[in-house]
C-alpha angles and dihedrals in degrees: 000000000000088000094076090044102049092035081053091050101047096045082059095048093059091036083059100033111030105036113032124146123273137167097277093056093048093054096047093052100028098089088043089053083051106049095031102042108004095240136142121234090222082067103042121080109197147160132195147136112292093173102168115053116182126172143195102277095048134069098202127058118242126210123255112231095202087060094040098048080053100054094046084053097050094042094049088049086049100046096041085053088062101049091041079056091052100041093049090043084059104044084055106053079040083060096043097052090050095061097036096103094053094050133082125264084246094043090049089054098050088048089058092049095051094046089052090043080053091061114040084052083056094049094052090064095043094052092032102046117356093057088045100055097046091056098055093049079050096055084046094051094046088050092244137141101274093172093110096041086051091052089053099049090051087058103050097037080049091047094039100084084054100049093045106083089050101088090053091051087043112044108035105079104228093056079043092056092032090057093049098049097246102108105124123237121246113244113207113202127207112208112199117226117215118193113201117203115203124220 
């Protein structure tokens, strides 16, 4: 339960920290905020990854440490997400294969649902959110315009939350059957009890 937390806080403490806006930045996206969006960069707060710095004197751009302690942070948070997924994935079918034998044919069944249900919810925010965001750190690190893969990624991580709950309704076969409207009624029956007396 503490991972998410230390890994958010973290992550807000290098984005703080470790990329936060200067001159040089401001320069190199000012006239993009103005042709794209019509914005002013004295409005706008920001910050982002700014990883080769070059200046007047030099012919060759240097890399800033702040940024790229940054990247390596965030990476490392990223990448260790993932494997903490998979191991746990794992551990899980692992679990469910190891009690197989002492369950029910129906309980089986739901376990495997559930457990389908688990991974496709843990696909969505790797596809979603964690592949986004690598790409983007790639397209810094190459030196390269990051600005649609940027755009993307806003949109999934924004449409992520939305898309989450529907493997569970889904997959599992009574929200499947609930959504669809074939789920069937329950019928309660009275049974009346006579009680004969005998002369």
């Amino acid at each position: 339960m503490c991972v998410p937390i230390c890994y958010g806080v973290i992550w807000g403490c290098s984005t703080i920290f470790l990329l936060p806006s200067d001159n040089q930045m401001n320069n190199s996206i000012k006239i993009m905020l103005f042709i794209e969006f019509e914005w002013k960069i004295e409005n706008v707060v920001y910050s982002g990854i700014f990883l080769y710095r070059s200046t007047e004197h030099e012919t060759f751009n240097q890399i800033h440490i702040l940024n790229s302690i940054a990247i390596f942070i965030m990476l490392l948070i990223i990448i260790s997400s993932i494997t903490i997924i998979i191991i746990c994935a794992i551990k899980c079918y692992m679990k469910l294969n190891d009690h197989m034998n002492n369950l029910s044919k129906r309980t089986n069944h739901l376990h495997f649902q559930l457990f389908y249900a688990l991974v496709t919810q843990t696909l969505i925010p790797i596809i979603l959110m964690h592949f986004p965001s690598l790409l983007m750190f790639f397209f810094n690190i190459i030196d390269k315009n990051s600005s649609f893969v940027s755009t993307v990624a806003n949109i999934t991580i924004a449409v992520f939350p939305a898309l989450d709950p529907f493997p569970v309704m889904i997959i599992i076969k009574n929200y499947r059957m609930a959504i669809f409207g074939k789920l069937a009624k329950p019928v309660w029956s009275t049974t009346r009890q006579r009680t004969v007396f005998e002369n």
